[in-house]
C-alpha positions in Angstrom: 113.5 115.3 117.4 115.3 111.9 116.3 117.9 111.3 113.6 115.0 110.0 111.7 113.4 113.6 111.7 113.5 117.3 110.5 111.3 120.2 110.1 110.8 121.0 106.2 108.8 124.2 105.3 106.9 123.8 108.2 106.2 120.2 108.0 108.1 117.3 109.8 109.5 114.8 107.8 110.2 111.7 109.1 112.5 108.9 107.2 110.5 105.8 106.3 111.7 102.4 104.9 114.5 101.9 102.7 113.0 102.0 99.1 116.1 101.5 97.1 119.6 101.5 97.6 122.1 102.0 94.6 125.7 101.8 94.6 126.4 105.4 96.4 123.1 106.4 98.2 120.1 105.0 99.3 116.9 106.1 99.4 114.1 106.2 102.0 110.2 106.8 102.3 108.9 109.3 104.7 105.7 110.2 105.6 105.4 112.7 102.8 104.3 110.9 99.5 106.2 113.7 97.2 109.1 113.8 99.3 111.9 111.4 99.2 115.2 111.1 101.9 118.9 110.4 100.1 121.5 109.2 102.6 125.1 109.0 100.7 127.2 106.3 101.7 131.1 105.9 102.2 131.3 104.2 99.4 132.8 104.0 96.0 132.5 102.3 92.9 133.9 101.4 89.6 133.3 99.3 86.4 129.5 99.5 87.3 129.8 98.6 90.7 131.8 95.6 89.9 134.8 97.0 92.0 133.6 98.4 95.0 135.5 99.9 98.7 134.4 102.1 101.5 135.9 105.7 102.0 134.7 107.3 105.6 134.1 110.3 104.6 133.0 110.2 101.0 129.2 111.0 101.2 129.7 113.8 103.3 131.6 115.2 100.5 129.4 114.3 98.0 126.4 115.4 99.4 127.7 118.7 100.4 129.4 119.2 96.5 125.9 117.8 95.2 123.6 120.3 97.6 125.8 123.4 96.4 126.0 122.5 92.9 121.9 122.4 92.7 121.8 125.7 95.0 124.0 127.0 92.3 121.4 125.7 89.3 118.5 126.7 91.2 119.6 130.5 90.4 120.7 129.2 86.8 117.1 129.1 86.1 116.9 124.8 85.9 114.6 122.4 87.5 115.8 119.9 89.7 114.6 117.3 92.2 116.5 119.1 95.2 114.8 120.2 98.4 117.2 120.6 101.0 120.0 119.5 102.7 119.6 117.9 106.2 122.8 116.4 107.2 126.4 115.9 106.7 125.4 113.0 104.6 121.9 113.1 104.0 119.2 115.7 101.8 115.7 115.7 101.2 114.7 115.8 97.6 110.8 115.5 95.4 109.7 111.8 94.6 110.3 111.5 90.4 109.9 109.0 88.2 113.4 108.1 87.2 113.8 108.0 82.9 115.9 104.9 82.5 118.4 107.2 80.6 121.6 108.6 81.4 123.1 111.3 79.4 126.5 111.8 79.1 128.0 115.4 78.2 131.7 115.8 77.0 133.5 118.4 76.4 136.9 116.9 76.4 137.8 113.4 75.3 138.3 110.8 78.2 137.4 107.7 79.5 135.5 105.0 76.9 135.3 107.7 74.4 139.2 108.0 74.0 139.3 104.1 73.7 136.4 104.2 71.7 137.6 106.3 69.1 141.7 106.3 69.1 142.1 109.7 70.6 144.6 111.7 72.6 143.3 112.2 76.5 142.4 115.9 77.1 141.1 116.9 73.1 138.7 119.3 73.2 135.9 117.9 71.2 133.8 121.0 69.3 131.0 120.6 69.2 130.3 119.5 72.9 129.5 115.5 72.4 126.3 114.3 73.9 126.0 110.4 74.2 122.4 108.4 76.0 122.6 105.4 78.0 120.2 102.6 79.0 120.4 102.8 82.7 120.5 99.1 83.7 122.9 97.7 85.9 122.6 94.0 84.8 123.1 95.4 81.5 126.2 97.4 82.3 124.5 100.5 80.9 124.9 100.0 77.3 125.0 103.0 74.6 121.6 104.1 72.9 120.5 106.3 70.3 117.1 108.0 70.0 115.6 106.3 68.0 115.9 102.9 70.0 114.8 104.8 73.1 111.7 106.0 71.2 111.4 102.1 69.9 111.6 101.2 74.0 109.0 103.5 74.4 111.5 104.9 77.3 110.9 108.8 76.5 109.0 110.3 73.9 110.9 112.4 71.5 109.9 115.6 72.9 111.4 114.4 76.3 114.5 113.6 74.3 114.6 117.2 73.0 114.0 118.4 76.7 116.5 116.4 78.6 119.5 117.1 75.9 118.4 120.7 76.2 118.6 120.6 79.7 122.2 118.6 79.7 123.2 121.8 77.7 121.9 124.1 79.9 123.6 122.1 83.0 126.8 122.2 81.0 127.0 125.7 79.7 126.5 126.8 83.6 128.6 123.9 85.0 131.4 125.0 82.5 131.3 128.9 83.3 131.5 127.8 87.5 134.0 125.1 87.6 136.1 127.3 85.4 136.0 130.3 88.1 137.5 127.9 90.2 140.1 127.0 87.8 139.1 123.1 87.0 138.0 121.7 83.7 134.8 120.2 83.4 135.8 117.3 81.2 132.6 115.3 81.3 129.7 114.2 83.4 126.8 112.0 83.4 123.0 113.2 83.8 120.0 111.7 85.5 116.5 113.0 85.0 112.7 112.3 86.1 109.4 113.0 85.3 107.0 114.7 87.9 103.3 113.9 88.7 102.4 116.0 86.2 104.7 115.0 83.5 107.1 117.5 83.8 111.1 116.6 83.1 113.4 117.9 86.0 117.2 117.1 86.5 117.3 114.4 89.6 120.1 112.2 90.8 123.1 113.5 92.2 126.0 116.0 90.8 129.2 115.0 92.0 132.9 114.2 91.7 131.2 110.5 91.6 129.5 111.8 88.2 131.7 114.0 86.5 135.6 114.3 85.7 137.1 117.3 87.2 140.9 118.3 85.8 142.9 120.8 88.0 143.7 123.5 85.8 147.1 124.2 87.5 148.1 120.9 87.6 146.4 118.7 85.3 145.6 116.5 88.3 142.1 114.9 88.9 139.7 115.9 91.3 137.2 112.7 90.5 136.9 109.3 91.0 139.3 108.5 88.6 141.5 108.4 90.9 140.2 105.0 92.3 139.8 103.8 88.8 143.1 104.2 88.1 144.2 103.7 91.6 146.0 106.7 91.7 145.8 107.6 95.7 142.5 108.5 97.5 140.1 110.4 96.0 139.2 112.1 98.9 141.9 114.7 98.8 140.1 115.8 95.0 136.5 116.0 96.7 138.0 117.9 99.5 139.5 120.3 97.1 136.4 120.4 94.8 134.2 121.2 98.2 136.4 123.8 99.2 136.9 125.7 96.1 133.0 125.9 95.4 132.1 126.5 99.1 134.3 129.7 98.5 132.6 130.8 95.6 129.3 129.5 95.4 126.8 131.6 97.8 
């Protein structure tokens, strides 16, 4: 069997054309019409891909955080596009239809929302903050309530209601894992999709790449803040994420 193969359930799946390739993965046809092939790159991002370097190594480690991190929500109970992984680098996942949304989760201030709002790094923000995003790269993303997503006709408010549900759900789990490996979940950044049958399920990737990740002991970051704020290479935080969940998730 080639590089361009592997048995799923029975079935061989074989990697078709490049259908889309973003800033950290691309994705591939294969011969399966409800099955899609994710490859993760070595490479890294920032200001919405405006600044942009290759790291060997980097989508091994994303992948691998990303497939354990779905294992892990698959016994939490929450629906996601995730199959299977395949590779180092590469996992199989179901074909969605990608809401252009992103929602953002925070649970500690960072990033644009300290800048935003003259606030201290690190305050814990009660209640948990939810923001949306228009996911659009020539528009750099820009912030969005719900009622100009309803206006867009982008989701409907009952997907609304489901997807900041779920983005609880994800966080209340996410919260209760990274914390039994002594890291802070400061914030991350959700994708989601809708199924054939209209059905909302997490998609996307969950990684180091999507969320900021504090060392407890240390106050250290695990994330890719460390190439925004050019403060080393961020592959010795992935490595340390990866290890500490491959211990503890099973």
């Amino acid at each position: 069997m080639s590089d361009n193969q592997v048995v799923y359930n029975g079935e061989t799946i074989t990697r078709g054309p490049l259908a889309y390739e973003g800033k950290a993965k691309q994705v591939f046809e294969t011969n399966d019409p409800d099955i899609l092939w994710l490859h993760y790159m070595d490479q890294v991002t920032a200001l919405n891909g405006k600044v942009k370097e290759d790291f060997a190594g980097k989508g091994h480690f994303n992948n691998i955080i990303s497939d354990l991190i779905f294992a892990y929500l698959s016994h939490q109970g929450i629906a996601h596009h995730w199959l299977t992984e395949i590779s180092e680098t590469d996992q199989l996942v179901r074909r969605v239809e990608i809401i252009p949304l992103e929602v953002v989760t925070r649970n500690y201030s960072a990033g644009h929302f300290v800048s935003r709002f003259d606030v201290k790094p690190m305050m814990q923000l009660s209640p948990r903050v939810q923001e949306l995003y228009y996911k659009s790269d020539p528009l750099d993303d820009p912030f969005m309530n719900n009622s100009q997503a309803l206006s867009l006709k982008i989701a409907s408010q009952d997907e609304l209601d489901q997807v900041f549900a779920m983005a609880d759900q994800v966080n209340n789990a996410l919260v209760k894992l990274f914390d039994e490996v002594k890291i802070t979940l400061v914030d991350f950044k959700l994708e989601f999709g809708r199924l054939k049958d209209g059905q909302i399920i997490l998609a996307d990737e969950i990684s180091p790449d999507t969320m900021r990740l504090v060392d407890q002991a240390t106050g250290k970051s695990l994330d890719k803040d460390v190439f925004r704020k050019k403060e080393g290479d961020l592959r010795v935080g992935y490595e340390d994420v990866l290890n500490r969940l491959r211990e503890h998730v099973k």
